[in-house]
C-alpha positions in Angstrom: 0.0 0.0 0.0 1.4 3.6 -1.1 2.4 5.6 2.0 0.1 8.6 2.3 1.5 12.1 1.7 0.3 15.0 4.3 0.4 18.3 2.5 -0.4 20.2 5.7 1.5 23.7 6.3 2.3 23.6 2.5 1.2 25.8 -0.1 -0.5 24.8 -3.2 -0.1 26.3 -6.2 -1.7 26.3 -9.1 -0.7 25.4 -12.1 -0.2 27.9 -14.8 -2.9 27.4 -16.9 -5.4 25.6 -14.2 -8.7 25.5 -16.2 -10.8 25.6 -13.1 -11.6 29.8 -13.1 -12.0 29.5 -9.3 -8.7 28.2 -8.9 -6.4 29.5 -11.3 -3.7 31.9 -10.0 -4.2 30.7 -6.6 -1.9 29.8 -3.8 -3.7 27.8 -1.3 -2.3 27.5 2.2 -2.8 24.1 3.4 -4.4 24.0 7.2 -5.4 19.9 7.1 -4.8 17.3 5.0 -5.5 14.1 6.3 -7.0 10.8 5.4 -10.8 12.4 5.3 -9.3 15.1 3.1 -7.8 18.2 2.8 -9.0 22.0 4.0 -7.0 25.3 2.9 -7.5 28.8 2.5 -6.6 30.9 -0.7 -4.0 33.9 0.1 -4.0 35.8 -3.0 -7.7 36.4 -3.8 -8.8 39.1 -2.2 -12.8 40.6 -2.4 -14.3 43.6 -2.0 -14.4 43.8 1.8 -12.6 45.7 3.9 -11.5 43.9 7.7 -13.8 47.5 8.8 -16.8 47.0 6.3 -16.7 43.3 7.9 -16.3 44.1 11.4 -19.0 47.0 10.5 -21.2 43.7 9.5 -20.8 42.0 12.7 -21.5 44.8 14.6 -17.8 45.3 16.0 -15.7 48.0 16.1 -12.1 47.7 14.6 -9.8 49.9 16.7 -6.7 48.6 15.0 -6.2 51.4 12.1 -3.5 49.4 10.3 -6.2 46.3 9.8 -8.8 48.5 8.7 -8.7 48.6 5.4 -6.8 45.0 4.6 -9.0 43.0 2.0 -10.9 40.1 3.1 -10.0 37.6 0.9 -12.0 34.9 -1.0 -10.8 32.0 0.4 -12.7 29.1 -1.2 -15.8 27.8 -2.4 -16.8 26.1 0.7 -19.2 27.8 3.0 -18.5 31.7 1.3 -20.8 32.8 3.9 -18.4 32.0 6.8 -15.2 33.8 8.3 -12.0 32.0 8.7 -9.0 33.8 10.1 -5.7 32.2 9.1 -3.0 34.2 12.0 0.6 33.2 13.7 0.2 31.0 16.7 -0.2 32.8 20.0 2.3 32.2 23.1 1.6 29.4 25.4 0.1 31.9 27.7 -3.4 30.1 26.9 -4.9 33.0 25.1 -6.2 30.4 22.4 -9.5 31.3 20.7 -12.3 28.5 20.7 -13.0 26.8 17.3 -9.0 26.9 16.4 -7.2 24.7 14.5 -3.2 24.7 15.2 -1.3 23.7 12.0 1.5 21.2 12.7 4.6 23.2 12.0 2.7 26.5 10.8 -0.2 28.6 12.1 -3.9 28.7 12.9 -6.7 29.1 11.5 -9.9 29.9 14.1 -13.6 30.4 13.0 -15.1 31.8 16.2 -16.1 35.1 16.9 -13.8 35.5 20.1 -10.8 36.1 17.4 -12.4 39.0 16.1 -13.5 40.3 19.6 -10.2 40.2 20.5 -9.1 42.3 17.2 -12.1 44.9 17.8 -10.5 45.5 21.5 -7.1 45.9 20.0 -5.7 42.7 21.0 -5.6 39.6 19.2 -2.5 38.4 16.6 -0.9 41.0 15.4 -0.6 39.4 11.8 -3.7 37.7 10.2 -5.5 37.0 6.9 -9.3 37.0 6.8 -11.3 34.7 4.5 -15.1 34.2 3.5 -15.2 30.2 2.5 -12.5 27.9 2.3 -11.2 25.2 -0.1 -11.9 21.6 0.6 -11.0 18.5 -1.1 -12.8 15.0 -0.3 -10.8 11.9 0.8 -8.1 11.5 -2.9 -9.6 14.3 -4.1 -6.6 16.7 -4.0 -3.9 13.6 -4.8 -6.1 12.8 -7.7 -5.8 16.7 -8.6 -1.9 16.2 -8.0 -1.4 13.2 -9.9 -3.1 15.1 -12.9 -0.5 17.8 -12.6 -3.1 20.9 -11.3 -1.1 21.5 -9.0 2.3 22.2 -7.0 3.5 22.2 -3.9 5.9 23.4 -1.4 6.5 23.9 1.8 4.6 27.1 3.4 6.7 30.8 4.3 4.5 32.8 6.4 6.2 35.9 4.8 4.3 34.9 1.7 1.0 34.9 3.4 1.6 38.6 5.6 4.1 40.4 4.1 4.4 40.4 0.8 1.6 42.5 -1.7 -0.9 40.3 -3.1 -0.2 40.6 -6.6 3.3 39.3 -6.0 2.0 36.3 -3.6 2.0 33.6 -7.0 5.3 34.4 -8.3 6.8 34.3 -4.9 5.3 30.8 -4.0 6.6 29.4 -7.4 9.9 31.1 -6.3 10.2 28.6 -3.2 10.3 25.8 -5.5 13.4 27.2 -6.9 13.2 26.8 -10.7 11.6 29.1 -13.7 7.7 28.5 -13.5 8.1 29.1 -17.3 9.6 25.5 -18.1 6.5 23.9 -16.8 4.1 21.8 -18.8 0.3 21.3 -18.4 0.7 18.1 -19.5 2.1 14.7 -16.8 5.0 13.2 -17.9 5.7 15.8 -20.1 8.7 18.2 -19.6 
């Protein structure tokens, strides 16, 4: 039996020229992928929502001004309706949020309100990334995807996901794999 790979903390990218218009262009950060499946949130697709017109929605306040006008981003087709907030881990001072999942090796992701209770009162992680959906893939859904060449994947930098502009997010993902994205190939097997 083939040993299962776990894509968690990784980033997938997708492949240039991904014929699926809801995925192509993206960079997926990995948060699970397990042998039920595989959950991420896109980091480079950003919607028109403000952090403030969303706190404004969920009748908070948002007294950090340097979140106040990041983009929400679109983060997958999967529950759109629903807020997921990908952010560094917090210290071990037990200041977790309820509803968070810790990524082995990478960062959290939490779905609760409390996060964003926390942010409203000026406290909170200092760097986050706020999605409406998120990307799921049933048991083999995403190794079937793989193994028909949709998609690439490398380890996750944090940098990618908070510190670098959008627009530059794909091309510096591609960069962690460390050769020119222009030599690829749609096509398995093919060089």
């Amino acid at each position: 039996m083939a040993s299962r790979i776990d894509l968690t903390n990784q980033f997938l990218i997708a492949m240039p020229g991904m014929a699926d218009d809801t995925f192509a262009g993206s960079v997926v950060y990995l948060c699970e992928h397990n042998e039920k499946g595989a959950l991420g949130l896109v980091i480079n697709k950003p919607i028109d929502i403000t952090l403030k017109n969303l706190f404004e929605k969920v009748e908070l306040s948002l007294d950090r001004a340097e979140l106040a006008e990041l983009p929400v981003y679109f983060g997958g087709p999967v529950q759109t309706e629903r807020g997921f907030v990908l952010h560094e881990k917090l210290g071990d001072d037990g200041s977790a949020y309820s509803s968070t999942m810790s990524v082995p090796g990478g960062l959290e992701m939490t779905t609760s309100k409390d996060v964003l209770e926390a942010l409203s009162s000026g406290a909170g992680p200092k760097k986050i990334l706020v999605t409406l959906g998120y990307s799921g893939w049933q048991a083999g859904q995403l190794e079937d995807e793989l193994g028909r060449n949709g998609w690439l994947t490398v380890d996750a930098d944090p940098a990618i996901i908070f510190d670098t502009p959008i627009e530059q997010r794909y091309d510096r993902a591609l960069s962690l794999l460390g050769f020119d994205p222009r030599m690829l190939s749609q096509e398995a097997g093919h060089a």
